[in-house]
N, C-alpha and C positions, 0 to 999 in steps of 0.2 A: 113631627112625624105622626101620622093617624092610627090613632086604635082600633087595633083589629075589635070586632067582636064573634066570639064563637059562642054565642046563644045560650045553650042549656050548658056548655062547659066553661061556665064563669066560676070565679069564686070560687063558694061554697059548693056549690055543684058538681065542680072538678073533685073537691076532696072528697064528698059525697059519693059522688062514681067510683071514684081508689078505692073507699072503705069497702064497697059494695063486690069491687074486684077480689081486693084481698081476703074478704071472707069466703068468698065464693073457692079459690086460690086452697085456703085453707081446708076448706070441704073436700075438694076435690083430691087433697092427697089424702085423707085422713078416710077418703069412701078407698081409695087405692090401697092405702095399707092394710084396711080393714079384707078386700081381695085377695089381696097378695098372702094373705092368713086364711082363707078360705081354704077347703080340700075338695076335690071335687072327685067323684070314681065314676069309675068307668068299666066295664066287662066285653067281653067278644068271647065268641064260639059258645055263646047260651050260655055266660056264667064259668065258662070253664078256664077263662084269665080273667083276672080284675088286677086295676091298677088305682091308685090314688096317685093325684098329682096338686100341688099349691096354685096358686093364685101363679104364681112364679115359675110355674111349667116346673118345679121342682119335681121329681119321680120319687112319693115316700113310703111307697108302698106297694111289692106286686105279689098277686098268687096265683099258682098255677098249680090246676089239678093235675095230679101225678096221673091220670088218666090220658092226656093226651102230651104226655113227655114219650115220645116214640123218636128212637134214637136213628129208624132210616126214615123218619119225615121231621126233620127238623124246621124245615122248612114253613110248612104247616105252625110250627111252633111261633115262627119269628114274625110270621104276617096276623097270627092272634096278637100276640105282646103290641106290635105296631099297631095294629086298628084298636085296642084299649087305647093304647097310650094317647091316640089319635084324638080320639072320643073325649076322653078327657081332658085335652089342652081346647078341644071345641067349647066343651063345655064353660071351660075359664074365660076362655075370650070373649064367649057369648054373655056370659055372666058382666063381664066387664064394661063391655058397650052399651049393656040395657043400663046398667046403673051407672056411669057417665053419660049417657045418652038422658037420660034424666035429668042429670043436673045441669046439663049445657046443650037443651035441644037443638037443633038446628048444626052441631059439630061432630055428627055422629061420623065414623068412622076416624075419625084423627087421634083415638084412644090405639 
C-alpha cells in the first residue's frame, strides 16, 4: 500500500501544529474569561441613566436620576434604560471581537 505524504504535516510537525493549536486554544479562552470579568458602562439621555453590564451581558448596575422618573412618561424612561443598556452590550461585543480578532486574524466575526 503507498504512503501518502502530507508535506509540512509529518511527524513532528503534526505534533508541532497541535502544541501550537492548543496554546493558542488556551489563550483564547483565558483572553474570554478575562472579558467575560470585564464591566463596561454605558449612559443615555446626557448621563441621566447609566448602566453597567459584564463581559456576559450581565445588567450589574443601573442609575437613574430621579429627575426624569416622570410617572405619565414612563415611557421616555424605558427607551433611556434600553439605549444604556444597548450601548453597553455594544461596547462588550466590540471589546470582544477586537481582542479575538487579534488573536486569530482573519476569523473575525465568528466570536
Amino acid at each position: 500500500m503507498a504512503r501518502q505524504n502530507f508535506g509540512a504535516f509529518n511527524g513532528g510537525n503534526m505534533q508541532q501544529l497541535m502544541r501550537q493549536a492548543q496554546k493558542m486554544q488556551q489563550q483564547m479562552q483565558e483572553a474570554q474569561e478575562k472579558l467575560e470579568a470585564e464591566v463596561y458602562e454605558a449612559q443615555s439621555g446626557g448621563g441621566k441613566v447609566s448602566v453597567k453590564v459584564t463581559g456576559k451581558h450581565e445588567l450589574t448596575e443601573l442609575h437613574i436620576d430621579p429627575e426624569v422618573v416622570d410617572p405619565d412618561d414612563v415611557e421616555m424612561l424605558e427607551d433611556l434604560i434600553r439605549a444604556a443598556v444597548n450601548e453597553a452590550v455594544r461596547a462588550s461585543d466590540a471589546a470582544k471581537e477586537a481582542a479575538m480578532g487579534r488573536m486569530a486574524p482573519g476569523m473575525k466575526g465568528l466570536f
